[in-house]
C-alpha positions as CSV (number, residue, x, y, z in Angstrom):
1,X,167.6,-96.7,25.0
2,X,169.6,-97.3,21.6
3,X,169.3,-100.7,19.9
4,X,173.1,-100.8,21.0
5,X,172.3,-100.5,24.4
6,X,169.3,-102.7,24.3
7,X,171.4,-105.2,23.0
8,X,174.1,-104.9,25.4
9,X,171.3,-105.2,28.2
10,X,169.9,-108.0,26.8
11,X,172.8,-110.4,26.2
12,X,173.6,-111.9,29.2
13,X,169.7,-111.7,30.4
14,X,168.1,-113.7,27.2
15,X,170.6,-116.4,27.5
16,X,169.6,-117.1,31.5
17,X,166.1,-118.2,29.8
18,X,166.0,-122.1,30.4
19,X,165.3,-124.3,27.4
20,X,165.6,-128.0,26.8
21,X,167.7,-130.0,24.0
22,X,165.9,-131.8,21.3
23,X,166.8,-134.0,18.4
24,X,164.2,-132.6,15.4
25,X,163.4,-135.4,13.0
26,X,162.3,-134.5,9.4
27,X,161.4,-135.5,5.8
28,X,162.2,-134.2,2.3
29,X,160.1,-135.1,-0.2
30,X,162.3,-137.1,-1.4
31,X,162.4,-139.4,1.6
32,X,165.8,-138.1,3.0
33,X,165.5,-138.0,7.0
34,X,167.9,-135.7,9.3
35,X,168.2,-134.7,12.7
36,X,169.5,-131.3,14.2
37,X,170.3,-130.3,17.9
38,X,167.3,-128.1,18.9
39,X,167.3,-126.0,22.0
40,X,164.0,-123.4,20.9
41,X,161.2,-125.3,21.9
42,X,158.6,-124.4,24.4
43,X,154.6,-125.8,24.6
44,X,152.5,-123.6,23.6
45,X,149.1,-125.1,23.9
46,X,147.6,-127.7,26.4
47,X,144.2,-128.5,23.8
48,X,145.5,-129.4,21.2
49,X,148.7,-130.1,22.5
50,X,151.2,-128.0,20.9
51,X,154.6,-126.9,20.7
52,X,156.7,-124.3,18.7
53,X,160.4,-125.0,17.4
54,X,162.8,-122.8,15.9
55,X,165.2,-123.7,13.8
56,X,167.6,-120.9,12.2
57,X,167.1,-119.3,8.6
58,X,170.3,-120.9,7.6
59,X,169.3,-124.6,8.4
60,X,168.2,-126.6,4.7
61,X,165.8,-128.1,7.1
62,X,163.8,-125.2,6.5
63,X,162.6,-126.4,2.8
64,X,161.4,-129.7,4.4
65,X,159.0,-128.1,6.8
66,X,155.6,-126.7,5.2
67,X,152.0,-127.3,6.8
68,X,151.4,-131.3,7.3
69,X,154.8,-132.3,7.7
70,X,155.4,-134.8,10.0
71,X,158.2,-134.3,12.6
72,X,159.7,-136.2,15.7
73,X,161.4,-134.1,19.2
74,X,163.6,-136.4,20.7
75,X,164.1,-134.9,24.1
76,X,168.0,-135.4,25.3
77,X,168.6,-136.6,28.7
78,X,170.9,-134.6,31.0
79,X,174.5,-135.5,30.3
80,X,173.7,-137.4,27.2
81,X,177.3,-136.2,25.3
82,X,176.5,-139.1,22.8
83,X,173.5,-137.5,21.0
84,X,174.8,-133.9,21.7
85,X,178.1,-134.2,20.4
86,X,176.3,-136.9,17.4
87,X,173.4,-134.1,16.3
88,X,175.8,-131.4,17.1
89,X,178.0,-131.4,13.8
90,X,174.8,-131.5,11.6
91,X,174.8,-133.0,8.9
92,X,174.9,-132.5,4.8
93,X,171.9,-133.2,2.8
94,X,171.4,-137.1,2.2
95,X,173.8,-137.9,4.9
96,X,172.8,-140.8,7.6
97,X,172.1,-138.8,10.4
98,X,171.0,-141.7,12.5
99,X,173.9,-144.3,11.4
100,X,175.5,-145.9,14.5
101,X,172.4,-144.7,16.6
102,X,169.5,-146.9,17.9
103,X,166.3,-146.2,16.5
104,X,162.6,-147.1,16.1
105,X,160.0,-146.3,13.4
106,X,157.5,-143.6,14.8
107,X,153.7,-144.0,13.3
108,X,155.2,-141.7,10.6
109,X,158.0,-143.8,10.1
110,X,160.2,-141.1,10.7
111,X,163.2,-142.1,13.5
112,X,162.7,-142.2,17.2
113,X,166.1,-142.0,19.2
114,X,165.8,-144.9,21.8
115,X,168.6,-143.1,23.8
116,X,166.1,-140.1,24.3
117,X,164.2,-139.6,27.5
118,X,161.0,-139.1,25.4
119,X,160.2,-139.2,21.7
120,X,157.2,-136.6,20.1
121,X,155.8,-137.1,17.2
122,X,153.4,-135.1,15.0
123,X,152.9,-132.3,12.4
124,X,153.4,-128.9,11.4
125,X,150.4,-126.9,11.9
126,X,151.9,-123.2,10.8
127,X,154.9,-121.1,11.1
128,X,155.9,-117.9,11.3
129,X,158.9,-115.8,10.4
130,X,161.2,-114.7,13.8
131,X,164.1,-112.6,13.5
132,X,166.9,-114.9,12.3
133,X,164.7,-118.3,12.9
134,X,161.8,-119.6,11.7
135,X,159.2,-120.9,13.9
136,X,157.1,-123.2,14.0
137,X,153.8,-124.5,15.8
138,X,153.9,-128.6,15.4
139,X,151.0,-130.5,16.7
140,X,151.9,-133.3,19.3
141,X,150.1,-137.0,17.6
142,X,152.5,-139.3,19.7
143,X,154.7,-139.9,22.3
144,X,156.4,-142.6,24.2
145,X,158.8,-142.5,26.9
146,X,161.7,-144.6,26.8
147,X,162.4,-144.5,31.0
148,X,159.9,-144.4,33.7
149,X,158.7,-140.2,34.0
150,X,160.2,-140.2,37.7
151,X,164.0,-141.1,36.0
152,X,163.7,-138.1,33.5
153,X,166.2,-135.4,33.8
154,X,166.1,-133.3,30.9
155,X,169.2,-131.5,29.9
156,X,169.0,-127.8,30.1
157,X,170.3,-125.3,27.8
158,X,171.3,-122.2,29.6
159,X,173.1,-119.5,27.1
160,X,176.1,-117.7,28.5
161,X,175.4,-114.9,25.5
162,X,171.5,-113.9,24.4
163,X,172.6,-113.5,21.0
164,X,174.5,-117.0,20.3
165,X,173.8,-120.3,20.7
């Protein structure tokens, strides 16, 4: 099969893999905060607990993640237009991403979305290069659920197109 034909086999089969929609919280050094609409994240480890994220070459948030980084997922609730169409835009560099939203200091003091089903926190543990993203393995510290577990009903992301968001 031809990398043409591959590709034309796989577009309408990678985008029927399920994934849920985050809000990823992160720090410069500086001390700017932003958020970015995040569908590529998966667990990937029961002991520690672990998940992986990733977040497109093109995205500045890139320079903020290294090893020991702290970072909030802010899991969207299904139907939740408010944070999708808010996180959605993306934002410039020093912009408030969170103005207007309701928030709550995580033990890292980075934002947790009070409008999210659930808020993780923890760190970067590693990353790896992928295609056209970069992804990362974040180690889960904290969570807390903002509803009871039996009213969550994540929203999920299910791509028309493989090759597209």
């Amino acid at each position: 099969m031809t990398a043409e034909e591959l590709k034309l086999t796989l577009t309408p089969i990678l985008g029927r893999i399920p994934s849920g929609v985050f809000i990823l919280v992160a720090r410069s050094d500086d001390g700017n905060t932003t958020g970015l609409l995040a569908s590529f994240i998966q667990q990937a480890s029961f002991e520690p607990p672990q998940v992986t994220v990733a977040v497109n070459k093109s995205r500045y948030l890139n320079e903020w993640l290294k090893v020991g980084s702290p970072v909030t997922l802010n899991q969207v609730q299904k139907g939740d237009n408010i944070l999708l169409r808010h996180f959605g835009k993306g934002f410039e560099p020093g912009a408030d991403a969170f103005q207007g939203l309701d928030c709550t200091p995580g033990t890292s003091g980075l934002p947790l979305l009070k409008q999210a089903m659930i808020c993780m926190e923890g760190c970067v543990a590693g990353q790896m290069e992928a295609g056209d993203h970069v992804v990362y393995l974040v180690t889960l510290t904290n969570a807390v659920a903002n509803r009871d577990a039996s009213e969550f009903d994540p929203w999920v992301h299910i791509r028309k197109n493989g090759f597209s968001y």
